[in-house]
Structure formats: structure tokens, C-alpha cells
C-alpha positions as CSV (number, residue, x, y, z in Angstrom):
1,X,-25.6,10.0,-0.9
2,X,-23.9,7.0,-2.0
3,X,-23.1,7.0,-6.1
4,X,-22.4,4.6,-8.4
5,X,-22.2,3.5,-12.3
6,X,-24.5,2.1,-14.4
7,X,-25.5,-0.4,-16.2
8,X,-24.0,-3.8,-14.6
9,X,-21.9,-4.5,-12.2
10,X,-22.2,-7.2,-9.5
11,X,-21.4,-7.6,-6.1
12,X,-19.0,-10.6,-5.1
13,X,-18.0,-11.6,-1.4
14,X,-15.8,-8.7,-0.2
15,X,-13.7,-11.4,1.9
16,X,-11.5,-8.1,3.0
17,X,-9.2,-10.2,5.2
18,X,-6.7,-7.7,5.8
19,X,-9.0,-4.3,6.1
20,X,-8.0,-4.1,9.8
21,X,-4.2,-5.0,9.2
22,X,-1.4,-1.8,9.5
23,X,1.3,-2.1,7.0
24,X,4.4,-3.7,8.0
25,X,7.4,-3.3,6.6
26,X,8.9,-6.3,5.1
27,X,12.9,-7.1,5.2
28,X,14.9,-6.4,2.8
29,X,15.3,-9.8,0.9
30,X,19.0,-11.0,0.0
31,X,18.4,-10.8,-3.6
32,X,16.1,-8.8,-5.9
33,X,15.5,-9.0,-10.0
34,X,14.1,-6.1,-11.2
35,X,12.2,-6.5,-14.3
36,X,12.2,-4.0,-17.0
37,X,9.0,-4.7,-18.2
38,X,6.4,-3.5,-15.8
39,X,5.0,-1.1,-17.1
40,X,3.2,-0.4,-20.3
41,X,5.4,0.7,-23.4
42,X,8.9,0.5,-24.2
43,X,11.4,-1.3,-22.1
44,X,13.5,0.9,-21.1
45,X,17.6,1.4,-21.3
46,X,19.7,-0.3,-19.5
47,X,22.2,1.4,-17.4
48,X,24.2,-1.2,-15.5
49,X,26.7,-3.9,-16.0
50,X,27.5,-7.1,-13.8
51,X,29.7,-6.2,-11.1
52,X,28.2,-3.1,-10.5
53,X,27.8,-1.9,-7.3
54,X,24.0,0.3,-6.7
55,X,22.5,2.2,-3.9
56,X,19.0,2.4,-3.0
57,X,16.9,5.0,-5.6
58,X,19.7,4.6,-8.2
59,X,18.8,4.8,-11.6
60,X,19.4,1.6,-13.3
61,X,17.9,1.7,-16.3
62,X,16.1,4.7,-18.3
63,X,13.2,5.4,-20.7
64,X,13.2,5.0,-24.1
65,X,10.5,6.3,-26.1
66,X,7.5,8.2,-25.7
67,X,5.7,5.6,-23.8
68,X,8.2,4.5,-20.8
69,X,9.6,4.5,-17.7
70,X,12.6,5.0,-15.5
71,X,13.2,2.2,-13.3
72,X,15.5,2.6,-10.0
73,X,17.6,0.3,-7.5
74,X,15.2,-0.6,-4.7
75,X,18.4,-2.2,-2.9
76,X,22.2,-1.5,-2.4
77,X,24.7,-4.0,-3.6
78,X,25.7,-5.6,-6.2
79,X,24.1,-6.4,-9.5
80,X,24.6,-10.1,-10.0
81,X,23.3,-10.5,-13.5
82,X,21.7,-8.9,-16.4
83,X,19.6,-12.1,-17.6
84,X,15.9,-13.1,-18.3
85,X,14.0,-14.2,-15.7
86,X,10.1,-15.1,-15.3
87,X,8.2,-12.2,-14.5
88,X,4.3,-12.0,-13.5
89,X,3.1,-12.8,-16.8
90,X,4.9,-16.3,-17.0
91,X,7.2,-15.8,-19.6
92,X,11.3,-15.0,-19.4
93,X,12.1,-11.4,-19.5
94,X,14.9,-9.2,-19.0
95,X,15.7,-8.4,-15.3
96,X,18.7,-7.0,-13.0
97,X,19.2,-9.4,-10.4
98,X,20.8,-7.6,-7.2
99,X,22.5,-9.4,-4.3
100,X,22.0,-7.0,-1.6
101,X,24.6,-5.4,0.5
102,X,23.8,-3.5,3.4
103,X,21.0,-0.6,2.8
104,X,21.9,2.5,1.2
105,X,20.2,4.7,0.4
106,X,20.9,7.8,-1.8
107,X,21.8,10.9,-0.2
108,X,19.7,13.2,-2.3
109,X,16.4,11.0,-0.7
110,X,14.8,12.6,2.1
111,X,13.7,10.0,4.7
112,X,12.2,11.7,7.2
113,X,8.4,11.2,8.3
114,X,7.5,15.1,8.3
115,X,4.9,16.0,6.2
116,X,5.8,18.4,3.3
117,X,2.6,20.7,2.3
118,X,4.3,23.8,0.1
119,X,4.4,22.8,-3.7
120,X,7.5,24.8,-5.2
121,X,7.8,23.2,-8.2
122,X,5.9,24.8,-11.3
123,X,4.0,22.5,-13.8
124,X,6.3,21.5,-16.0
125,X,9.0,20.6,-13.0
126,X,6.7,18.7,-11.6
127,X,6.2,16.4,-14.8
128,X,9.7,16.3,-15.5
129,X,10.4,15.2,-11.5
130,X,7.5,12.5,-12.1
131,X,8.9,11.2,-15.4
132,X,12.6,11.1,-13.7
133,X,10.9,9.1,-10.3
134,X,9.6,6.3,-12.9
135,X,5.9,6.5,-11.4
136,X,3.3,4.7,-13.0
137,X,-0.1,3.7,-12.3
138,X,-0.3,2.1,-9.2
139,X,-3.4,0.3,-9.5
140,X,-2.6,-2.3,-12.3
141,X,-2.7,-0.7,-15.2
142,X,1.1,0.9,-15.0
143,X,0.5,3.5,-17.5
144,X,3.8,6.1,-17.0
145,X,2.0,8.8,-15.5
146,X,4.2,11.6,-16.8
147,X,2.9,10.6,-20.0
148,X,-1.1,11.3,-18.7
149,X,0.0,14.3,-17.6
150,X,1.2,15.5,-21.2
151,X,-2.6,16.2,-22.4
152,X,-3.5,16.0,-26.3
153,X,-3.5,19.6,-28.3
154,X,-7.0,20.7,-27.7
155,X,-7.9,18.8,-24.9
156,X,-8.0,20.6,-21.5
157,X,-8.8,18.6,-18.0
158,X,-11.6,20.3,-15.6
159,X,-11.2,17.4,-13.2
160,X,-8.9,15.1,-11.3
161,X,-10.5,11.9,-10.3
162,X,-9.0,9.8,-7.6
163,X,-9.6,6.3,-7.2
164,X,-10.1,4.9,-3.8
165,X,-12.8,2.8,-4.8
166,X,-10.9,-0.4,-4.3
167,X,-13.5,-2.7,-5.4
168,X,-11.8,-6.1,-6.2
169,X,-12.3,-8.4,-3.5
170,X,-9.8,-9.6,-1.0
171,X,-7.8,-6.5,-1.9
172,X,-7.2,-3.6,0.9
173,X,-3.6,-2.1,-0.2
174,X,-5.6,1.3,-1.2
175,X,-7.5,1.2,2.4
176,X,-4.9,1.4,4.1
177,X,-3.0,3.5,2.5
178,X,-6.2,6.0,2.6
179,X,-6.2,5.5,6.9
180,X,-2.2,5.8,7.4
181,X,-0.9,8.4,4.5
182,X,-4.3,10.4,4.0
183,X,-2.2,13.4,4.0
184,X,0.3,12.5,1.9
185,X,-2.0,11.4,-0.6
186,X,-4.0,14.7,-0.6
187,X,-1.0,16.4,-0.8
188,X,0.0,14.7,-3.9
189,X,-3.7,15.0,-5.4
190,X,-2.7,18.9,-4.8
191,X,0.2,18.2,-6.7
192,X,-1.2,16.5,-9.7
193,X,-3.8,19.6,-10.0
194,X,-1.4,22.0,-10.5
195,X,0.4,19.6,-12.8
196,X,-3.5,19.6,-14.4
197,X,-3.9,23.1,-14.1
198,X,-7.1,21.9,-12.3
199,X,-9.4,23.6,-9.4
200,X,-11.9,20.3,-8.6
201,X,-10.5,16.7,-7.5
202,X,-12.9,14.3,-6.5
203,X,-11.3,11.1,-4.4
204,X,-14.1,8.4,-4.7
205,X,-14.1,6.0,-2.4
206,X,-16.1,2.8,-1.8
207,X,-18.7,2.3,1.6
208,X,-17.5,-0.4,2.6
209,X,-14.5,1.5,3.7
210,X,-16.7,4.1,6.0
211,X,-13.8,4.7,8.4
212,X,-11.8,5.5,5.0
213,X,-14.3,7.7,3.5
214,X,-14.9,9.6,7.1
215,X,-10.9,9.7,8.0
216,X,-10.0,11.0,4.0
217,X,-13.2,13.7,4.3
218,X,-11.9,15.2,7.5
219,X,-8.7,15.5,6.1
220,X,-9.5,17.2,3.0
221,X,-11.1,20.2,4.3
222,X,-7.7,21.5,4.8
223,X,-6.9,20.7,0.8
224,X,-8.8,23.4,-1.2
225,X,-10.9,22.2,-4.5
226,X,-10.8,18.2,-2.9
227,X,-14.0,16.5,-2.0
228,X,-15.0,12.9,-1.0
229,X,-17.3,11.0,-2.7
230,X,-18.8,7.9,-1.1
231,X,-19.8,5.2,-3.8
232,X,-21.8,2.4,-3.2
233,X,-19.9,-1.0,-3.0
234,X,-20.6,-2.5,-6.6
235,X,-17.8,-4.2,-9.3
236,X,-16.1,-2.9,-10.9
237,X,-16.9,0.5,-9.5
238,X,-12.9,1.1,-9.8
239,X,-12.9,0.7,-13.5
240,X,-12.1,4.2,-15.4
241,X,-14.7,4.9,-17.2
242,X,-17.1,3.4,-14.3
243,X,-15.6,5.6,-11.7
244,X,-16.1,8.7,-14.0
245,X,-19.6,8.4,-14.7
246,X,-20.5,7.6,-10.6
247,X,-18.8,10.9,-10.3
248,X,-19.1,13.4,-12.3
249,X,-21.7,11.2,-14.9
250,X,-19.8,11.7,-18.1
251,X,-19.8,8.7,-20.4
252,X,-16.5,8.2,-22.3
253,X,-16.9,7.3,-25.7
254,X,-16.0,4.1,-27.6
255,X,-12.2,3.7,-28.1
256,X,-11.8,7.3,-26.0
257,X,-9.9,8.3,-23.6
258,X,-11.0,10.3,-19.9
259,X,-9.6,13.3,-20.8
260,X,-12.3,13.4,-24.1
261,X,-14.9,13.9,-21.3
262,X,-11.9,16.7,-19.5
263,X,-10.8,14.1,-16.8
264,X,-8.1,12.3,-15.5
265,X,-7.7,9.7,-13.8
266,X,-5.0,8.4,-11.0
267,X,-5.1,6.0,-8.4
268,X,-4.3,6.9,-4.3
269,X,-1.4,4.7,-4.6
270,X,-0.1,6.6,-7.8
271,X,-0.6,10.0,-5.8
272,X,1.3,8.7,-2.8
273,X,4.3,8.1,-4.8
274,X,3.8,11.5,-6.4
275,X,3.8,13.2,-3.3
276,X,7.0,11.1,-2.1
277,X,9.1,12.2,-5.6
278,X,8.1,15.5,-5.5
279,X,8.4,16.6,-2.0
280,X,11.0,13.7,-0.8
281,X,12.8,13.2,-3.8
282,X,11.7,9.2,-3.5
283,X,11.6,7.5,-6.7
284,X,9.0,4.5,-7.0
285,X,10.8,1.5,-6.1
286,X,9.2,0.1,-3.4
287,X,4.9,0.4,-2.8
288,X,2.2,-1.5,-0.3
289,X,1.1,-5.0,-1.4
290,X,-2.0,-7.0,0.1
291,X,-0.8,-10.6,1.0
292,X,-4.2,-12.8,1.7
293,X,-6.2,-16.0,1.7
294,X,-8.5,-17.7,3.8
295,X,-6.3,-19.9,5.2
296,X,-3.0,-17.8,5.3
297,X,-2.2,-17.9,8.9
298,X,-0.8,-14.5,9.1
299,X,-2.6,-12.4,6.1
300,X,-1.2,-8.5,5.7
301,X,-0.5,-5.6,4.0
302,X,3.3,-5.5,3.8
303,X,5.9,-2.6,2.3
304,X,7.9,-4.4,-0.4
305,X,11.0,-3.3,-2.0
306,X,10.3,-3.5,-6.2
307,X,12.0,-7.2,-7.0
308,X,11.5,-9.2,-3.8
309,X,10.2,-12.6,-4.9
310,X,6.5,-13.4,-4.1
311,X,7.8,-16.5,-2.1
312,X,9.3,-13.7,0.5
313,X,5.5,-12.1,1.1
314,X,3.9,-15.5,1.4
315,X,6.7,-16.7,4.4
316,X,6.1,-13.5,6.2
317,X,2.3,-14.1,6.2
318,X,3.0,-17.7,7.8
319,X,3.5,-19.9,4.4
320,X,1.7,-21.3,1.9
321,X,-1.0,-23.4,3.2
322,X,-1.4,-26.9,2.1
323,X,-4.8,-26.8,0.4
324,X,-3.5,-24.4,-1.9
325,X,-5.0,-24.3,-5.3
326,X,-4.1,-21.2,-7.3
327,X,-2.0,-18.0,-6.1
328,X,-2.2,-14.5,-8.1
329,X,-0.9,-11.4,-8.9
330,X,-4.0,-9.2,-8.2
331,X,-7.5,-10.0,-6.7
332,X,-9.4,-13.0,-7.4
333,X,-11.8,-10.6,-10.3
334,X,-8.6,-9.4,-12.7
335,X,-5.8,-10.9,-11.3
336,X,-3.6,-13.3,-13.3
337,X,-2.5,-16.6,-11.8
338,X,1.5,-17.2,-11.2
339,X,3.3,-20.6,-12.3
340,X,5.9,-19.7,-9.7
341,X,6.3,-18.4,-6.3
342,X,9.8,-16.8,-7.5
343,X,8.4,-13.9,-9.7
344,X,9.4,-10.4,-8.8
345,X,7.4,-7.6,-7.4
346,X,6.9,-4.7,-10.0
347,X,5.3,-1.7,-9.7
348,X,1.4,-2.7,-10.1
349,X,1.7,-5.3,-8.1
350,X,-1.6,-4.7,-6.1
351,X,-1.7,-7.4,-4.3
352,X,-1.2,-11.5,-3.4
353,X,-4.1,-14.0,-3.3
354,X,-3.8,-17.1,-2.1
355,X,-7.3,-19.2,-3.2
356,X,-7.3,-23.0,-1.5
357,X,-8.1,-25.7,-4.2
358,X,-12.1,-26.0,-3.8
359,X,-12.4,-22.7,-5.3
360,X,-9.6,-22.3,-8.0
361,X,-11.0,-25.2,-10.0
362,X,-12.9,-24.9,-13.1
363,X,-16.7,-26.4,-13.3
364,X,-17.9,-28.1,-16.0
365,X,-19.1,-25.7,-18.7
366,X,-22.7,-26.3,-20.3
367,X,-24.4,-25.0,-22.7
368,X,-25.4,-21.5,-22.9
369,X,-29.3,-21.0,-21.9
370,X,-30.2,-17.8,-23.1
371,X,-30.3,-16.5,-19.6
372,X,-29.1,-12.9,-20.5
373,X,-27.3,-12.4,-17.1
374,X,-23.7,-11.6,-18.7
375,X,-25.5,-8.9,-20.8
376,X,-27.1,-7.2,-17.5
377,X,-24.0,-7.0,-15.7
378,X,-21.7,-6.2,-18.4
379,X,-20.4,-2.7,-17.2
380,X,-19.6,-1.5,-20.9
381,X,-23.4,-3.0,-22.0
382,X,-21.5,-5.6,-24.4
383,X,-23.2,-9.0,-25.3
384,X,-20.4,-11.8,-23.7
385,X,-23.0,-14.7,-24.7
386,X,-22.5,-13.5,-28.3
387,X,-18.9,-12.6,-28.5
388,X,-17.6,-16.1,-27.3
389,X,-18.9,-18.3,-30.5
390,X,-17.4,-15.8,-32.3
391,X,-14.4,-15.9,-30.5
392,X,-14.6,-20.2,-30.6
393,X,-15.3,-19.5,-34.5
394,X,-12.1,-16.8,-35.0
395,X,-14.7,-14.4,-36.2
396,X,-12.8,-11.5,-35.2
397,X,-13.6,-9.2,-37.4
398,X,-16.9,-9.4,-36.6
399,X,-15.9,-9.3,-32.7
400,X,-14.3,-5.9,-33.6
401,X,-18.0,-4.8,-35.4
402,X,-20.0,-6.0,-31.9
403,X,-17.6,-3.3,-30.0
404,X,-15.0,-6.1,-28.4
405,X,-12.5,-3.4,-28.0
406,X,-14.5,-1.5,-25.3
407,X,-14.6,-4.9,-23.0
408,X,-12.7,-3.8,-19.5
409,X,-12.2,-7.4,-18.7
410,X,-13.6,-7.2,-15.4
411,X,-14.6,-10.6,-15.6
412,X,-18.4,-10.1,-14.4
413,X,-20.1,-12.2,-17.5
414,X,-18.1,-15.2,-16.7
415,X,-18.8,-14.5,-12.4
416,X,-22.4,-14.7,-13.1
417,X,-22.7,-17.1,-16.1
418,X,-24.9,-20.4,-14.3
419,X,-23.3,-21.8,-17.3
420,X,-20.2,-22.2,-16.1
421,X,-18.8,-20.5,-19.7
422,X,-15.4,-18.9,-20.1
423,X,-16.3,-15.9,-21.7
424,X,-13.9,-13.3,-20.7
425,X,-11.3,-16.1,-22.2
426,X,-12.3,-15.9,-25.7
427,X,-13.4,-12.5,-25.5
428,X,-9.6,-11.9,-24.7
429,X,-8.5,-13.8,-27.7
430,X,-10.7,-12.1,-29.7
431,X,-9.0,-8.4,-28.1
432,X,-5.7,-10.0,-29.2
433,X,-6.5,-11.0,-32.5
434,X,-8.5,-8.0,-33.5
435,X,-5.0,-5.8,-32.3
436,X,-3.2,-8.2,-34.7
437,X,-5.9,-7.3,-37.6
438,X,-5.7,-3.1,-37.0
439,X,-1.7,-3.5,-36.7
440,X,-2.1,-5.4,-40.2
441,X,-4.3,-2.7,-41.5
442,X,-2.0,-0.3,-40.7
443,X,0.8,-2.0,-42.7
């Protein structure tokens, strides 16, 4: 039986291009910039200076602060500059650029394909080993997963939930990884339970992906305490809280966290690079990314190093197409649109999308009717028709008193709106103003 969350949800075109497409490994560009923000929290340290010369898995800069993350070399050579460049989010930050040099790679690394089953490390190696890899959530949200694992006083997790759901359209990095590294990824789900001191993981994965779901169950019955769950195909089924509730039906509460309802949540790609630090002594620096579009000529899912430009993934899959309209970072659904093609790869890159001009446009927006649709498919049973006057109004504080905060921004109220309204847009501005109010509080 098929799960799934409710209330809401919706169910846009799949338009899974690249669902049948093996990953290839991409060339090693000539030159990289590593970004040192991408991932939530501090920036971290940096460790190097121009002129420097760096291997493959080197350290080059280190967390600071509770909230961080290491971030490695994912090329040898020499580092170029330490500078600001523009990252994903379309403003200047700092980077390391790298011109690369041959490909070498740390000694310590182990490279070879065999899989690596026995866990030796005890629990508190094993976050320590994460925390020194740099790993992070893999599926956009790049949270520094050695953080997670470090559960409030009084909290305890009964179980790990895995998210294979992959229900943004266009986007098949997490299918494939589930088909080609099944193992690796149960292995690292094995992992992350004794890091949880947990005895029940439950990997939920969406049906549109039935040779996923039958290739991961097969699998698993080797992997005491793992199931597979098969959800039904419904967005944003791979939200957190959504993905809980179709699985175990626990509700988080407003402004809580997973483990409040004694789970935690990781992503398949976030479990592969787990299994790769702990049993290959890999740190994160290079992951899957979905390159696609209807009219790429050569659509994939490519292994990029951490810093090749997005210009490099659109060549390989056959160039940009000349009725472009809008590429982005991410699906189509939460994805955020790029003002350059020269923008590094980080860490939660998911995927590419390349969308031709005829659907990247804005309509015309009209008048709100009344027609309740954004309410009935809001996932976190919010009100968008209500929020956005206030948001058009700066009413925030009253945004923050009609739960704002709890919005996902999945994008499903403006999706179905016949009104053409941007409501995830002011309901965003409202999310950043209302931050701005509690920070002031606080002062």
C-alpha cells in the first residue's frame, strides 16, 4: 500500500527526462571556485593562501562555530585566488578559485569500488568522521549533518527516515543514485542508526520510481531494521514534515523540529556521502547533479567535482538551446533561477533545469476570486490568499500571528492559483521580515 501526507499537495507533470540516464562522470574542468557558503551557518575558516598548491580531499577551509562545515579541495593544483565570486544565490561571495593540475588525490582516500559492510567506528567516531568529511544535507537544504546528529538533552530518536521520495519534477539525481549505489546507501543508513542509536529506518520512496522501490526492497533484506516504503507520487511528498507523517503519521509541531516527534531525517544522497567518509575516508567534494530540459539535446545525470561552473554541465549535455528562457539551480517547484551560467557547484546542488522561454514567463496576474484552491493544497494548511495582502501591506506582524513561519515554500498556492498571483513571493518577504522582527525582539 502506497502512503502519503495530508492535507494538500498537487501533482505537476513529472517531465523525468533523465529517469533512464546512468551517471556519467564529468571531466575535471580547468578551473574550480569553491564557495564557502553553501551550507547553512557560519562560513567557515579559511585555510589557504594564493600560490598554494592542493590535492584532491584536502582541507581548505574549516568550521567555525556550532553551525558549520568543513569544506575540501575537489581538485589538485593550484589556488589561483581567494576573492568573491557569484555564487547560486546571485550575489558576490567569498570563494577559492583553483586552476587544476593533474588529479591527485589524497593518499589516505580509498578509491576502490568494493563494497565496505563492517561498521568499526563507535558513535561518537562516527560523528566526529562526518563533521571532519564536511557532509551536509544533500537534498537542498545543506544543514551540516554532524550537527543533526548531536540530538537536544532529552530528546531521543526512535526512527531514521530516509528520503527517496524525489518529488520535484524534472529531478532524477536521487533515482539513480537509489538503482546504482543501493548498497552503499543502505550501508550508510546502517551507519547513521548507530550514530542514532536507532533499531527502525524507513527509506520512502516515491511510485513513480517502481524499479527504485523494487531494486532498494530487495536490497534491504540483507540490512536489518530497514524497510521500504512506497509513497504515492504527490508534491511535495519530500518535504520533512510531509515525508514523516506518510510514514510513520506523526505531525510535527509549529516551529518544531523531527526529532520532537523522535525522528530524523536524511536524504539518500546525504547517506551515500556518509557511507563514502566513513568507510572510504571520502570527504564531500564532489555529488550527482541532474542536468535537463526539454530541448537539451543530450539531458543527464552527471558526477561533478564541488566548483565546476554550471556552463561545464550544460556543454556536456549538448549546449544551451536557443529558446532558452530561464535556467535553475533545483527543479522547476523550489529551485532558484541563475543570472549566470558561471556559478559554482556547491554541495546541494540537486540539479540543472533548463525551461525554454514559453514557460519561464510570468502571466498576467488578476484579481484574486475567492477560489480557495491555494488553501486546499497548501501542505502546512496555511491560507496564501490571505498572507499575500498582508505581505503587499508589510503587515508582518500579523503574517507571523496567521503561522507564516511554518510555510515550506513549496510553491503549490502559486502552481494552482487561476489567478496568476505570486503568492509564495510575498509570503517569502513576509518570512524575511518577520526573522528581522524576532531578531529585533531579541535585542
Amino acid at each position: 500500500m502506497f502512503k502519503t501526507f495530508r492535507p494538500g499537495g498537487i501533482h505537476p507533470s513529472d517531465n523525468k527526462l533523465t529517469a533512464g540516464s546512468e551517471i556519467r562522470g564529468l571531466p575535471v574542468p580547468g578551473q574550480v571556485s569553491i564557495p564557502m557558503n553553501q551550507h547553512i551557518g557560519a562560513s567557515p575558516k579559511i585555510l589557504v593562501e594564493k600560490g598554494d598548491l592542493v590535492k584532491v580531499g584536502q582541507l581548505i577551509a574549516q568550521e567555525e562555530g556550532f553551525i558549520s562545515a568543513n569544506i575540501h579541495s575537489s581538485v589538485s593544483g593550484k589556488v589561483l585566488k581567494v576573492d568573491a565570486v557569484v555564487d547560486m544565490s546571485g550575489y558576490k561571495r567569498k570563494a577559492i578559485t583553483i586552476k587544476v593540475e593533474g588529479d591527485e588525490w589524497l593518499e589516505e582516500i580509498d578509491t576502490s569500488t568494493e563494497l565496505v559492510k563492517e561498521i568499526s567506528l563507535e558513535r561518537h567516531e562516527i560523528v566526529r568522521k562526518i563533521n571532519e568529511s564536511g557532509i551536509v544535507g544533500m537534498g537542498g537544504a545543506t544543514f551540516p549533518t554532524h550537527v543533526k546528529l548531536m540530538l537536544p538533552r532529552g530528546k531521543k530518536a526512535e526512527y531514521l527516515i530516509v528520503n527517496g521520495a524525489e518529488c520535484e519534477p524534472y529531478l532524477t539525481s536521487d533515482h539513480v543514485l537509489i538503482l546504482e549505489k543501493a548498497e552503499q546507501i543502505l550501508t550508510g543508513t546502517s551507519i547513521m542508526m548507530k550514530a542514532l542509536d536507532v533499531d527502525k529506518a524507513i527509506i520512502g520512496i516515491e511510485n513513480n520510481k517502481l524499479d527504485a522501490i523494487a531494486h532498494m526492497s530487495t536490497q534491504a533484506e540483507h540490512y536489518p531494521g530497514i524497510q521500504v516504503q512506497g509513497l504515492k507520487v504527490k508534491y511535495p511528498q519530500g518535504g520533512e514534515k510531509q515525508l514523516i507523517q506518510a510514514l510513520i503519521n506523526r505531525e510535527v509541531p509549529s516551529g518544531g523540529l523531527p526529532i520532537d516527534v523522535g525522528a530524523v531525517v536524511f536524504n539518500v544522497g546525504t547517506l551515500l556521502a556518509t557511507y563514502q567518509a566513513i568507510q572510504k575516508n571520502k570527504p564531500l567534494f564532489e555529488r550527482v547533479v541532474t542536468v535537463t530540459g526539454k530541448y537539451l539535446a543530450n539531458p543527464g545525470n552527471l558526477m561533478v567535482r564541488i566548483g565546476t561552473p554550471v556552463s561545464a554541465l550544460i556543454e556536456a549535455c549538448g549546449g544551451l538551446p536557443e529558446n532558452t528562457g530561464k535556467i535553475i539551480s533545483g527543479g522547476p517547484m523550489m529551485g532558484k533561477a541563475l543570472n549566470s551560467l558561471e556559478v559554482p557547484i556547491i554541495k546541494g546542488t540537486s540539479g540543472i533545469t533548463v525551461l525554454p522561454d514559453t514557460e519561464s514567463t510570468r502571466k498576467e496576474i488578476h484579481n484574486c476570486i475567492r477560489c480557495s484552491k491555494c488553501i486546499t493544497v497548501c501542505p502546512m494548511g496555511l491560507e496564501p490568499y490571505l498572507l499575500m495582502p498582508m505581505g503587499e501591506r508589510e503587515l508582518f506582524e500579523r503574517m507571523e500571528e496567521e503561522w507564516t513561519m511554518d510555510c515550506i515554500e513549496c510553491g503549490s498556492c502559486s502552481y494552482i492559483c487561476p489567478s496568476n498571483r505570486p503568492l509564495l513571493d510575498y509570503i517569502r518577504l513576509g518570512k524575511v521580515e518577520i526573522n528581522k522582527i524576532r531578531r529585533a525582539r531579541k535585542n
